[in-house]
C-alpha positions as CSV (number, residue, x, y, z in Angstrom):
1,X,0.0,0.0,0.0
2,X,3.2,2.6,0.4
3,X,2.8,3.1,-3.0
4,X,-0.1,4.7,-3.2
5,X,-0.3,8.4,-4.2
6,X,-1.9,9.2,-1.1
7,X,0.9,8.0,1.1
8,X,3.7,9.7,-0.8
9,X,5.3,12.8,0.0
10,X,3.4,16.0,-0.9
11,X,4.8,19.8,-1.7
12,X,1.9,22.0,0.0
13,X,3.7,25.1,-1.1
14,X,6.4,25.4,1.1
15,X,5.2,23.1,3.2
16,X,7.0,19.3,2.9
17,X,4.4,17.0,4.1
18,X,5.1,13.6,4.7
19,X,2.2,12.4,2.5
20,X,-1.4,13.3,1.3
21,X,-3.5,12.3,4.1
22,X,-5.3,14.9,6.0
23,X,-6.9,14.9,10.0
24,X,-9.9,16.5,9.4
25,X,-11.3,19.2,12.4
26,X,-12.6,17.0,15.0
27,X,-14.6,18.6,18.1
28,X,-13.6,16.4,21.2
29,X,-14.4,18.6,24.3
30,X,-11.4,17.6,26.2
31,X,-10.5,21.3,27.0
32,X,-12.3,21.8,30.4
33,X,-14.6,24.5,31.3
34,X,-12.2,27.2,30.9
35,X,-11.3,26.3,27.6
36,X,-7.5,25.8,27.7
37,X,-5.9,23.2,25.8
38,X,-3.8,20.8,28.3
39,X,-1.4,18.0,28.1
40,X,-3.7,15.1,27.4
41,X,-5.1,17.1,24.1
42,X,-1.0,17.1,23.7
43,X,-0.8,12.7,23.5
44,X,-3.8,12.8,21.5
45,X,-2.5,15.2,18.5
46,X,1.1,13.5,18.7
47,X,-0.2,10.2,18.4
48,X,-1.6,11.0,15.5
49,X,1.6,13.0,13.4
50,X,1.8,10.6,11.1
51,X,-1.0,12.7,9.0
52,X,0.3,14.9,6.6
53,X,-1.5,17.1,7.8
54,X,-3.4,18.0,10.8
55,X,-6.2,20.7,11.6
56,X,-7.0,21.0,14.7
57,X,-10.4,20.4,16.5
58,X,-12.9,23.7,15.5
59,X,-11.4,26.8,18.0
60,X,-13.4,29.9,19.1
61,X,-12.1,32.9,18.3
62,X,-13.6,35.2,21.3
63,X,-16.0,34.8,23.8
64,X,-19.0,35.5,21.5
65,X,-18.3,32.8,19.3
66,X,-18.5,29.7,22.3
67,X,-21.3,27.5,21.9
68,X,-20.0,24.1,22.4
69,X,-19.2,22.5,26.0
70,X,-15.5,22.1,26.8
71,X,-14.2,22.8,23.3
72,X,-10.6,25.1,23.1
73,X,-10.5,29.1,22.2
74,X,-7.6,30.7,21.2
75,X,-8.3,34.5,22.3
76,X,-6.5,34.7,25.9
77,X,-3.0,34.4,26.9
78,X,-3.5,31.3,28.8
79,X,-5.2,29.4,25.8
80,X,-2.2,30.7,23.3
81,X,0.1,29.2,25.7
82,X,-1.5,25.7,26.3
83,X,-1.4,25.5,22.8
84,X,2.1,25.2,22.0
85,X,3.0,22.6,23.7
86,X,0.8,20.7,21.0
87,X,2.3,22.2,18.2
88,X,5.7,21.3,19.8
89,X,4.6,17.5,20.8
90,X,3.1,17.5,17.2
91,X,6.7,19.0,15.7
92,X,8.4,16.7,17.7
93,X,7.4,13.5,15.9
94,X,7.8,15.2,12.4
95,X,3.9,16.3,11.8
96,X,2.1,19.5,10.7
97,X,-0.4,21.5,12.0
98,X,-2.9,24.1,11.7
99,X,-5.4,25.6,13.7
100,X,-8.9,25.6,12.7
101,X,-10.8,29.1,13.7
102,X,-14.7,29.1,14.2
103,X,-17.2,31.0,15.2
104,X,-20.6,29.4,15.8
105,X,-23.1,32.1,15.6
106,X,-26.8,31.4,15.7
107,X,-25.3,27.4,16.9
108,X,-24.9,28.6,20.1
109,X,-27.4,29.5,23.3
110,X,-27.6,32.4,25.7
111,X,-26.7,30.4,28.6
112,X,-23.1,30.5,27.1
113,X,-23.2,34.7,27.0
114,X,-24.8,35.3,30.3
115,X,-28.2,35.8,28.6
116,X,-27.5,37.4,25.7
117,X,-28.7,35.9,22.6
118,X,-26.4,34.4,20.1
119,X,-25.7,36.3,16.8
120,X,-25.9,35.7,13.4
121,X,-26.8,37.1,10.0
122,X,-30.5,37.6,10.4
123,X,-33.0,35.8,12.9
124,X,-33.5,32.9,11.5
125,X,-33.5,30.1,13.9
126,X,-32.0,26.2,14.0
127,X,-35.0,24.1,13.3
128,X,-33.9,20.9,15.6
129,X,-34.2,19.3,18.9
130,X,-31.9,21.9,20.7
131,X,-28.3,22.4,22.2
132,X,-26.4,21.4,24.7
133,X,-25.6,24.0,27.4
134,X,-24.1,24.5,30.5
135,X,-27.5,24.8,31.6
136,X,-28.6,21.3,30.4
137,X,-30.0,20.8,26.9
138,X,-32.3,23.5,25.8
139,X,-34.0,24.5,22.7
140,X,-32.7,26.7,20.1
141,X,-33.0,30.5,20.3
142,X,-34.2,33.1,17.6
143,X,-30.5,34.8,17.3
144,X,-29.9,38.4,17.1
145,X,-29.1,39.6,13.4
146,X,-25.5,41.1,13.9
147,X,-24.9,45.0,13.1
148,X,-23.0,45.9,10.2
149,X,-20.3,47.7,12.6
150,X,-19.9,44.2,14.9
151,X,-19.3,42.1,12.2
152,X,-16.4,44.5,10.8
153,X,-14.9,43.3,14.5
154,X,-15.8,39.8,14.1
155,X,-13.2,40.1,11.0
156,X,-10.6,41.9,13.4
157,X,-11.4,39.0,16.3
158,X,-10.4,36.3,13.4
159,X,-7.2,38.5,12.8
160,X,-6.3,38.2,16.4
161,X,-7.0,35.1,16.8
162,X,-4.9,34.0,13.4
163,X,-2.4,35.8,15.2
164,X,-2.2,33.8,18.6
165,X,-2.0,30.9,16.3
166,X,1.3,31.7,14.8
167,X,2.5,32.8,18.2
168,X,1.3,29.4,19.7
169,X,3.5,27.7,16.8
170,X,1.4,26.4,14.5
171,X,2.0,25.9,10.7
172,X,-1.4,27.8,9.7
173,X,-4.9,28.5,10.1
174,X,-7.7,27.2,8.3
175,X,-11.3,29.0,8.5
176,X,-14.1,26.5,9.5
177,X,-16.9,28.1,6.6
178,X,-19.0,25.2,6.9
179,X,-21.6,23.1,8.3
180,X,-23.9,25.9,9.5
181,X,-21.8,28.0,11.9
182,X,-21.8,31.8,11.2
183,X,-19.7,32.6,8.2
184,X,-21.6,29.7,6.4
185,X,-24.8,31.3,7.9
186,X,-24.0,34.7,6.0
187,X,-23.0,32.7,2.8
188,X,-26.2,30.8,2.3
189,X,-29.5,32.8,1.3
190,X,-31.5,30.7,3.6
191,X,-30.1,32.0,6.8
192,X,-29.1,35.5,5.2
193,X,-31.3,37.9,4.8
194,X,-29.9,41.2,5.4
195,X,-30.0,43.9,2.6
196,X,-27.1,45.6,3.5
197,X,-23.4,45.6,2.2
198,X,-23.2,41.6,3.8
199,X,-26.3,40.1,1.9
200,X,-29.2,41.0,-0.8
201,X,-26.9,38.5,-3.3
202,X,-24.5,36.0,-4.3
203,X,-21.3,38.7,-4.1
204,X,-22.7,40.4,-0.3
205,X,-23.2,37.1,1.3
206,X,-19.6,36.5,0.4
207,X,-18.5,39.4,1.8
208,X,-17.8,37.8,5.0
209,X,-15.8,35.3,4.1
210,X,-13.7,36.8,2.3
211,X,-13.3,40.1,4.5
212,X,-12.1,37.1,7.3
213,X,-9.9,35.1,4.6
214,X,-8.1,38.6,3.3
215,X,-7.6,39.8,7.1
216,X,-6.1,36.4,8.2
217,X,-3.8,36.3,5.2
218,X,-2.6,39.6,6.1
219,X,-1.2,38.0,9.5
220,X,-0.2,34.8,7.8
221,X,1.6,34.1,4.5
222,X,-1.9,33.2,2.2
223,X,-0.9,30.4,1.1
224,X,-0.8,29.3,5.1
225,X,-4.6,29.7,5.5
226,X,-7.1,26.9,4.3
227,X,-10.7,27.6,3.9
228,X,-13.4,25.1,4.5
229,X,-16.6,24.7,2.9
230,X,-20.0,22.1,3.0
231,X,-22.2,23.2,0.0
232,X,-23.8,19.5,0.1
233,X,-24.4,19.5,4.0
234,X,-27.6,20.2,6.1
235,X,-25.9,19.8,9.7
236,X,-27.3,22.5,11.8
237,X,-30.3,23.0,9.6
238,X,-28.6,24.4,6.4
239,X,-29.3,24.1,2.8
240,X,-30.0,26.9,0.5
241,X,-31.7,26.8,-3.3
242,X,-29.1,29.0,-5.0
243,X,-26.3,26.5,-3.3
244,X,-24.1,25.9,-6.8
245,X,-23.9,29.0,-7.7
246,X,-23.1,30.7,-4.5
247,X,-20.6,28.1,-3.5
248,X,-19.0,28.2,-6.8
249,X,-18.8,32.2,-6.8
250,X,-17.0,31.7,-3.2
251,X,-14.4,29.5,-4.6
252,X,-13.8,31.5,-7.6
253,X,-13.7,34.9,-5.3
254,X,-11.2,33.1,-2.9
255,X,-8.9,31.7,-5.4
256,X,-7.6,35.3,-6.2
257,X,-6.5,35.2,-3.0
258,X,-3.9,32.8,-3.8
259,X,-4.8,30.4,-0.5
260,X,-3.3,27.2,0.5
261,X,-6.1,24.9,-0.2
262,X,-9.8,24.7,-0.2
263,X,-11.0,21.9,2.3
264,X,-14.3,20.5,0.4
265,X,-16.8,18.7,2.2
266,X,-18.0,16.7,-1.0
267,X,-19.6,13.6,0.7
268,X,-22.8,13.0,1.9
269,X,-22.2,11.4,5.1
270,X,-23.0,14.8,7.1
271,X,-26.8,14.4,5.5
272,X,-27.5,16.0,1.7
273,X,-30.0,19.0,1.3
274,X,-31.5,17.4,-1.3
275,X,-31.8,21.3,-3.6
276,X,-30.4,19.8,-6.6
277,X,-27.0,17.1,-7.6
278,X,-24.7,17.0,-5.1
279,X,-21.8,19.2,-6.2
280,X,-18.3,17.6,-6.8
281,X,-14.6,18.3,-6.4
282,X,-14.5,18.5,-10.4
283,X,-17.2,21.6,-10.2
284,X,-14.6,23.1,-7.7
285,X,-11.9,22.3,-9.9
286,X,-13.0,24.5,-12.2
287,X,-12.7,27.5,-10.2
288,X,-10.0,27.2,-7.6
289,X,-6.8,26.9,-9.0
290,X,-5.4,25.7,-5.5
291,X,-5.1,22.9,-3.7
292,X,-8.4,20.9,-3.3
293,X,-8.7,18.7,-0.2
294,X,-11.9,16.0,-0.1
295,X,-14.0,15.3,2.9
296,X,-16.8,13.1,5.0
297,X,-16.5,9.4,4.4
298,X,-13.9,8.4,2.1
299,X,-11.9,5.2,2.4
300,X,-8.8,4.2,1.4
301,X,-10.0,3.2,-2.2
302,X,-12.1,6.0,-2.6
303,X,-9.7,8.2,-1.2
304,X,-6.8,6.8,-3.9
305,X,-9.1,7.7,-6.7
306,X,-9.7,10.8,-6.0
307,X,-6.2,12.0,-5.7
308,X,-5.7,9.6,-9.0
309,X,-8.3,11.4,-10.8
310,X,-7.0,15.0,-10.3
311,X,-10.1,15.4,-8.1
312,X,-8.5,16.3,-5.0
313,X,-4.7,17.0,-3.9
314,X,-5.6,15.7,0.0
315,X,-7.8,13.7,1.5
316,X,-9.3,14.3,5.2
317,X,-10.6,11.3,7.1
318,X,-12.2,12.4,10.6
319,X,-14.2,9.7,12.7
320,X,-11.3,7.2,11.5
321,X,-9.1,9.1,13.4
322,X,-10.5,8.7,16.3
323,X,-10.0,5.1,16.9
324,X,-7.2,4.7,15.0
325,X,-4.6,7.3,15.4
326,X,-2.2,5.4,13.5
327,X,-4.3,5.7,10.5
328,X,-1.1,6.1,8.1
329,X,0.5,3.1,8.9
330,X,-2.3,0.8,8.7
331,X,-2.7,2.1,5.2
332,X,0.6,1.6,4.6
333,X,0.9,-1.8,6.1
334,X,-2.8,-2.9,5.2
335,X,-3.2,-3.3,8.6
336,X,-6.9,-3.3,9.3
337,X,-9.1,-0.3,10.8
338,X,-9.4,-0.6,14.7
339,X,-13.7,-0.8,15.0
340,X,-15.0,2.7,14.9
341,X,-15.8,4.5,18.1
342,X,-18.9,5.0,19.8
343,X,-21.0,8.3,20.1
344,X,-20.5,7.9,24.1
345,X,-16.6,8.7,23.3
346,X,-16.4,11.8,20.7
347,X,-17.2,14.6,22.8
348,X,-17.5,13.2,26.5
349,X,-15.3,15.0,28.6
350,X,-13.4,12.2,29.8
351,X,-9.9,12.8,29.7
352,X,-8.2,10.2,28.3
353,X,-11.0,7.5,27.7
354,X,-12.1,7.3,24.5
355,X,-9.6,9.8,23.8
356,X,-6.0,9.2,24.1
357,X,-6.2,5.3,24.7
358,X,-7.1,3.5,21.2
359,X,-4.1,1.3,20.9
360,X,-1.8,1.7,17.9
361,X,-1.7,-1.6,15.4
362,X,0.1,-4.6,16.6
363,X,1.7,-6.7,14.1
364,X,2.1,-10.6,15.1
365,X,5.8,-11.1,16.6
């Protein structure tokens, strides 16, 4: 299997990476209520170096973007400095990382604001079951449509926070635009309905996005700053009619910016909105000159044809990584995949059960 294309050595840029497999974001809610990366989250990214590349679990930005128990923020002192010893246990075995940046908007809950509501493009709420707060599970809230003036500092908190990242010692950034938190809420015309200079088309609602993706490359070199997308995806009750051509006019618009890659969540294993086809690396292709990474259930086989194709330059696998955090070298040796882990163990708050203890691959003596 070592001579697959996925497991060779791959030229991101300036970046040597060790081959074309990527960790994909995975929220784990290890950090503790105060939100400060520790030594355990330490183990669990070194364990798993062998990647070519990792990005880190989804990490707030400020305290207006929170809306997940226990997950990391990177806008204190204290958090930029319980970071680095991750990207130094991660350096240490030879592996790359960035840090993803997020902020959740209207997926969030006043009981993580002290009352205040969360924000978002307009106020249109999650239709779902609810959240889970530090208050117990409650139902989702109406947010409050941000002003045009707040989210010009929401761009400046991203900056900041891009900022702490390279200070904490990472290789790069990537910008979680997906899967329904707020800069996917201002790109999609069904949670976007301001008239102002941040909606009313397909160029405003990318206004966002591209504000945050210009600011962070003027901290980092651009082509250190990934951007992801979901333009198939429905988690947190998205899905918008015009979907192909907004997403496609956001990947033309941020190729000019000469970025590292484009992190595509192309599968359907996240739920499909069901507006039209399901759009495809090729369509993305097209526009983005870049590097194009694939996402959300590929396998080995599947993974190997897409970079064979052209389709994609990287592949991210996520819930594999989980239990198996030697996921390169069972590819390599054909070593087969420890059995997936259970719900129970992706975002308990634990410590190291279900976290840091799936065994590496034993080969027979």
């Amino acid at each position: 299997m070592a001579s697959l294309r996925l497991l060779q050595p791959y030229r991101l840029h300036d970046l040597d990476l060790r081959n074309r497999v990527m960790m994909a974001p995975l929220t784990r809610s290890r950090s503790g209520p105060d939100r400060i990366p520790n030594a355990t989250m330490a183990e669990y990214y070194a364990q798993r170096a062998s990647a070519g590349l990792i990005v880190s679990e989804a990490t707030t930005i400020s305290p207006q973007a929170n809306g997940w128990l226990e997950s990391p923020g990177i806008y204190t002192d204290a958090m930029e400095a319980g970071w680095r010893p991750i990207t130094e246990a991660v350096h240490a075995r030879g592996g790359r990382i960035f840090l993803q940046l997020w902020h959740m908007g209207r997926a969030s809950h006043s009981a993580f604001h002290g009352g205040r509501l969360p924000v978002s493009a307009s106020a249109v709420k999650i239709a779902g079951d609810g959240i889970h707060t530090p208050a117990g599970k409650q139902p989702y809230e109406t947010p409050r449509p941000l002003e045009t003036h707040e989210v010009v500092a929401i761009v400046a908190d991203y900056a900041a926070a891009a900022a702490r990242a390279k200070a904490a010692g990472f290789d790069g950034v990537e910008i979680h635009a997906a899967n329904g938190y707020l800069i996917d809420q201002f790109l999609q015309s069904k949670t976007n309905l301001r008239t102002d200079d941040y909606g009313g088309s397909i160029e405003k609602r990318c206004r966002l996005l591209l504000d945050v993706a210009a600011a962070v490359a003027g901290v980092w070199p651009s082509r250190r700053v990934g951007v992801r997308l979901s333009p198939n995806g429905v988690f947190n009750d998205m899905g918008s009619p015009n979907y192909r051509e907004q997403f496609l006019h956001a990947a033309a618009a941020l190729d000019r910016l000469d970025l590292g890659y484009l992190h595509v969540m192309d599968g359907l294993e996240f739920g499909f909105h069901g507006h039209g086809d399901p759009m495809t690396l090729r369509e993305f292709r097209g526009v983005f000159r870049g590097p194009l990474v694939a996402n959300c259930g590929y396998a080995l086989e599947t993974a190997e044809a897409a970079i064979e194709s052209g389709s994609a330059d990287m592949v991210a696998f996520g819930r594999a990584y989980i239990s198996n955090p030697d996921l390169v070298e069972r590819f390599t040796n054909d070593w087969p995949l420890a059995a997936p882990a259970g719900m129970e163990a992706w975002y308990s708050p634990t410590g190291p059960k279900g976290y840091t203890d799936f065994p590496a691959h034993r080969s027979p003596a």
